[in-house]
C-alpha beads as a LAMMPS data file, in Angstrom:
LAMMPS data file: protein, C-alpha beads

174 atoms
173 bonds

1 atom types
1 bond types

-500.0 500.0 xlo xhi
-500.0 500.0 ylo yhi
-500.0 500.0 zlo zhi

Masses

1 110.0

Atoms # bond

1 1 1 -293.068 -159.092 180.505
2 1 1 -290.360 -161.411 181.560
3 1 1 -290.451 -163.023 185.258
4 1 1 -287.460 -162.678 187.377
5 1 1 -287.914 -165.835 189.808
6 1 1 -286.419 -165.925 193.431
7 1 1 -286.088 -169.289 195.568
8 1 1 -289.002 -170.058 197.548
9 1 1 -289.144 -170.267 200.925
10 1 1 -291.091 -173.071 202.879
11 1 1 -292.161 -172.870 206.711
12 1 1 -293.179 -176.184 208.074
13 1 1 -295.431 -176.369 211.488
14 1 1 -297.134 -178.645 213.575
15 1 1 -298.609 -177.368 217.019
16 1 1 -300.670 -174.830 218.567
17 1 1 -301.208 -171.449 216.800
18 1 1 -303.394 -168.352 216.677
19 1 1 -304.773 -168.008 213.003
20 1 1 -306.694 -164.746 213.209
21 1 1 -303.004 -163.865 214.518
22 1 1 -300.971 -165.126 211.846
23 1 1 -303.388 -163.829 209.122
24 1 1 -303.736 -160.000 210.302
25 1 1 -299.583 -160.026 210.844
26 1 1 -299.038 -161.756 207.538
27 1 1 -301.274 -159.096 205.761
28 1 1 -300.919 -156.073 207.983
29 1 1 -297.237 -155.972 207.196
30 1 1 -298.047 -156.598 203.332
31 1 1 -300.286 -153.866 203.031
32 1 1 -298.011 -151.253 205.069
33 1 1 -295.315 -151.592 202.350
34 1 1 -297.624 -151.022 199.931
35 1 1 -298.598 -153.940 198.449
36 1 1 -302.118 -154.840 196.766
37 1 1 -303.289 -157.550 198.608
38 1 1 -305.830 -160.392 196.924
39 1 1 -307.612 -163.353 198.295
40 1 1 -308.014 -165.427 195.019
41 1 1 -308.484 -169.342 196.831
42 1 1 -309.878 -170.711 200.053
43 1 1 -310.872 -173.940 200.305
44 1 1 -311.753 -175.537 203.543
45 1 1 -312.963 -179.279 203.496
46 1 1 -314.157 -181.279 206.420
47 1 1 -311.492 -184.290 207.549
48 1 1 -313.157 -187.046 207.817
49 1 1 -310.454 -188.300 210.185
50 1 1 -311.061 -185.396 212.347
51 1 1 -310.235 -181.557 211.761
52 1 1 -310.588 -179.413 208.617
53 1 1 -308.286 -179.161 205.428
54 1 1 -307.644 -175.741 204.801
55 1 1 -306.069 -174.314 201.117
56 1 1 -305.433 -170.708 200.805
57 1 1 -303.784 -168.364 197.836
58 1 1 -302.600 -164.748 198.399
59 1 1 -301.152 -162.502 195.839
60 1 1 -299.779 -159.638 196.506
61 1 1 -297.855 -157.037 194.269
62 1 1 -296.337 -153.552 194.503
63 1 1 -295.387 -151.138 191.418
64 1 1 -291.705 -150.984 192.598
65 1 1 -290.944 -148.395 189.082
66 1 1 -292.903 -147.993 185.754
67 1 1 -290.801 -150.907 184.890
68 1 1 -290.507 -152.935 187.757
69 1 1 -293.326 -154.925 189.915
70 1 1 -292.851 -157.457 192.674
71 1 1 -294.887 -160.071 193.191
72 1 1 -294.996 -162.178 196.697
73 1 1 -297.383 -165.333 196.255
74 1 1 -298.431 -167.018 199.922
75 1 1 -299.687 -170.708 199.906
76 1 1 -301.378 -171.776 203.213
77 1 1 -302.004 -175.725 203.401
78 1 1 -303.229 -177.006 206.776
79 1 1 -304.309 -180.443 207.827
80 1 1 -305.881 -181.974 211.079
81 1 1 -307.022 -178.323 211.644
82 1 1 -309.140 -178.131 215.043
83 1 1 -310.271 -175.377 217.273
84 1 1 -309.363 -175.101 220.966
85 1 1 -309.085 -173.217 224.105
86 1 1 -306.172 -172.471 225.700
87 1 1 -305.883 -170.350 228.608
88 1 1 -303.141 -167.770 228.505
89 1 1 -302.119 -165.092 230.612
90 1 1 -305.760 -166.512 233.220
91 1 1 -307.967 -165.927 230.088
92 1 1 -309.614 -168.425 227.742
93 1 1 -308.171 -167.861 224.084
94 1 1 -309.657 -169.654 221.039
95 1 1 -306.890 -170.948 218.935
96 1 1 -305.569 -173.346 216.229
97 1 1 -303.789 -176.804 216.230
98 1 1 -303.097 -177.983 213.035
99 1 1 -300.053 -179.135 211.155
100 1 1 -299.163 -176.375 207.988
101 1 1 -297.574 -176.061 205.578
102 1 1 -296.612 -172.115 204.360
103 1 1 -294.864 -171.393 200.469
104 1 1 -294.028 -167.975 199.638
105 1 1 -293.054 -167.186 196.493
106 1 1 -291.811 -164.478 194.943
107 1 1 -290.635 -162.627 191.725
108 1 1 -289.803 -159.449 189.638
109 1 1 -292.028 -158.513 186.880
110 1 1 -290.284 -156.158 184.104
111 1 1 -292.320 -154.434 181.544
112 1 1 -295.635 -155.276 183.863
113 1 1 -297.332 -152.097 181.169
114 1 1 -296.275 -154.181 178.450
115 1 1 -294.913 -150.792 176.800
116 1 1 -292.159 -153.565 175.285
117 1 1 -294.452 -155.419 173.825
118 1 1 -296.381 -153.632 170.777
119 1 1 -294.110 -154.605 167.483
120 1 1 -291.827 -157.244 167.391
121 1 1 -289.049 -154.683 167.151
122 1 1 -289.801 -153.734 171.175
123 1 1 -289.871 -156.814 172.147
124 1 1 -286.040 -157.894 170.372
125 1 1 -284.843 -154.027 171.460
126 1 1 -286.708 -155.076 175.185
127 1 1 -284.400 -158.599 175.348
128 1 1 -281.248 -156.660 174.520
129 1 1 -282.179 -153.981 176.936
130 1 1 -283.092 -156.877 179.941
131 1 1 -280.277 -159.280 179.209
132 1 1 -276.938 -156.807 178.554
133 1 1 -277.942 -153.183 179.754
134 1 1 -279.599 -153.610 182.743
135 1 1 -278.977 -157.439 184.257
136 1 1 -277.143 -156.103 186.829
137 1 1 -279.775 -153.747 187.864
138 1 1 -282.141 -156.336 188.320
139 1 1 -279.971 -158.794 189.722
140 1 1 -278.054 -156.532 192.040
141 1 1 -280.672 -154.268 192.893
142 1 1 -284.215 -155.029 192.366
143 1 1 -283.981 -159.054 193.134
144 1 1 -282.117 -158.246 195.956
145 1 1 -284.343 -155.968 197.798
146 1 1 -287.385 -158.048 196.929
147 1 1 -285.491 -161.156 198.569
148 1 1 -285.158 -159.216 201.663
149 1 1 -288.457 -158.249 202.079
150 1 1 -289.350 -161.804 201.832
151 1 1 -287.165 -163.244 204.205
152 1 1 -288.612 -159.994 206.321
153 1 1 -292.045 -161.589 206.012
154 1 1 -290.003 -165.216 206.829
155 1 1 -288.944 -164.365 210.343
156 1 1 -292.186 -162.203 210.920
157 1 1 -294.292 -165.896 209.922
158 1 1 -291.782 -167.564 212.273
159 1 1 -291.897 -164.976 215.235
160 1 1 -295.514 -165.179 215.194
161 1 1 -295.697 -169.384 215.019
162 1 1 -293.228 -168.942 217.874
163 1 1 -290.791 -170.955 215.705
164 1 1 -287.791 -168.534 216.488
165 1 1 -285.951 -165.768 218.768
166 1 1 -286.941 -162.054 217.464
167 1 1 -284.635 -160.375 215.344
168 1 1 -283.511 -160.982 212.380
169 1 1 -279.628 -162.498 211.090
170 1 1 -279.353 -159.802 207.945
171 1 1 -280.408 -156.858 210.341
172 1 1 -282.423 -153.869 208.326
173 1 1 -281.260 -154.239 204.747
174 1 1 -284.049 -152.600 202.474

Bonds

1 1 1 2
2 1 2 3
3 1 3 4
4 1 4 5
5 1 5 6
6 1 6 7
7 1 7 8
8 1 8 9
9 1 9 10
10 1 10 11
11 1 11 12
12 1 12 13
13 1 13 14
14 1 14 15
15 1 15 16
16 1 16 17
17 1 17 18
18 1 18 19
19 1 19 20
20 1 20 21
21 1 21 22
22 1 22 23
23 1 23 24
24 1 24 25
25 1 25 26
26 1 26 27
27 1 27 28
28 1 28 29
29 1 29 30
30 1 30 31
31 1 31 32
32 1 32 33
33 1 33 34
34 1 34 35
35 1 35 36
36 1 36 37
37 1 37 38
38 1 38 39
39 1 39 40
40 1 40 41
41 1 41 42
42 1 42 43
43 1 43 44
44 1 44 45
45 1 45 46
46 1 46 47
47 1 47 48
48 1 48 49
49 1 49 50
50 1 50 51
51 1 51 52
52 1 52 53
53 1 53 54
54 1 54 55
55 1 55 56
56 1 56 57
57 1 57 58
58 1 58 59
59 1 59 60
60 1 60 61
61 1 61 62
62 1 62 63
63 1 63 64
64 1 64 65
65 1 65 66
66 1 66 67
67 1 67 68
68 1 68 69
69 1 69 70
70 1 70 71
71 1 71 72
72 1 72 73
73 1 73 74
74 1 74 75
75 1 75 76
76 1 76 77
77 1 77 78
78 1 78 79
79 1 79 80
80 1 80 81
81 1 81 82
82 1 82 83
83 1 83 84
84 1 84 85
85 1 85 86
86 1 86 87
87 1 87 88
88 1 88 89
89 1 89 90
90 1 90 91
91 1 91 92
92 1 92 93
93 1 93 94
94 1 94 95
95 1 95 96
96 1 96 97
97 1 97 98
98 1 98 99
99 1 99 100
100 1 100 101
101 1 101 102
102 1 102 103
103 1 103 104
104 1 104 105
105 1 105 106
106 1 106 107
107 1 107 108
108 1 108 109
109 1 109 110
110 1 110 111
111 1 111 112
112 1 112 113
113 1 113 114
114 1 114 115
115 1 115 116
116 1 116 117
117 1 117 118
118 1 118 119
119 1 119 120
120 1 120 121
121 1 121 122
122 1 122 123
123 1 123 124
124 1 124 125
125 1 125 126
126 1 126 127
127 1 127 128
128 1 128 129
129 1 129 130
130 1 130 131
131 1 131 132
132 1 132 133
133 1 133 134
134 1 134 135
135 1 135 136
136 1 136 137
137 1 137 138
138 1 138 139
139 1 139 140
140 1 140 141
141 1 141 142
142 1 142 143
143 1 143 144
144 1 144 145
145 1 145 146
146 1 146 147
147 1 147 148
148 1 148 149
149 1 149 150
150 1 150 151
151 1 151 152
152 1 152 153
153 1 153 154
154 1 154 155
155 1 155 156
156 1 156 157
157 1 157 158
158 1 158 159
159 1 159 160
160 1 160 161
161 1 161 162
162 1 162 163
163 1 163 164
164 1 164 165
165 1 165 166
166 1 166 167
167 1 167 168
168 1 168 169
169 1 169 170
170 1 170 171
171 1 171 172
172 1 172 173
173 1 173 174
């Protein structure tokens, strides 16, 4: 089972948000591309300065092939988090303001059965197979798409923040 690793990408934020928002967006548009969604970590502490401290962990993955999974990690860190009202369109909205943090990482998993991975003759024959058969495959095709689908969820974390125009710069890719 070797890990194909893409760059990470970081949002940065400090201002006035909707959480419940951001959460059901973030996870609505997971699970409508199929991917199994987890919870594994939340971790709120009190601030003793004021606010709440807020840690959270998503994994999600998707069985791209029998050989292929991808795997999108999501790290939420907040600080100074408080409630308030804001009144929006002449109604009273509960909301966020915080300052956050967001990570979301991402890689391909090959051989996620571990079919490779019963004699030590798989796993050589499995190397050979990864690193001069089918690189390209994975780095052309596989890699690729899963990179777009996270720069998808990117500008979809942004648009909701209200950190950015709509749209996106690479257009419908995957």
């Amino acid at each position: 089972m070797a890990k194909h690793d893409l760059p990470t990408e970081i949002i940065k934020f400090k201002g006035i948000f909707d959480m419940e928002l951001l959460y059901k967006t973030m996870r609505n548009w997971l699970t409508r591309r199929g991917y199994y969604f987890e919870e594994p970590t939340y971790k709120c502490k009190p601030n003793p300065l004021g606010g709440k401290e807020d840690e959270i962990t998503w994994k999600s993955y998707r069985k791209e092939t029998d050989y292929f999974k991808f795997w999108i990690i999501i790290d939420f860190h907040t600080w100074e988090r408080k409630d308030i009202e804001v009144i929006e369109k002449g109604k009273k909205k509960k909301m966020n303001q915080a300052r956050m943090t967001i990570y979301i990482n991402s890689y391909v998993e090959s051989d996620w059965q571990g079919r490779w991975n019963k004699s030590p003759f798989l796993i050589w024959l499995n190397n050979i197979y990864e690193k001069y058969i089918i690189k390209p495959e994975i780095d052309n095709i596989y890699t690729d798409k899963l990179y777009y689908y996270v720069l998808k969820l990117h500008n979809i974390t942004k648009e909701c923040l209200g950190m950015e125009a709509k749209g996106s710069e690479y257009g419908d890719v995957w």
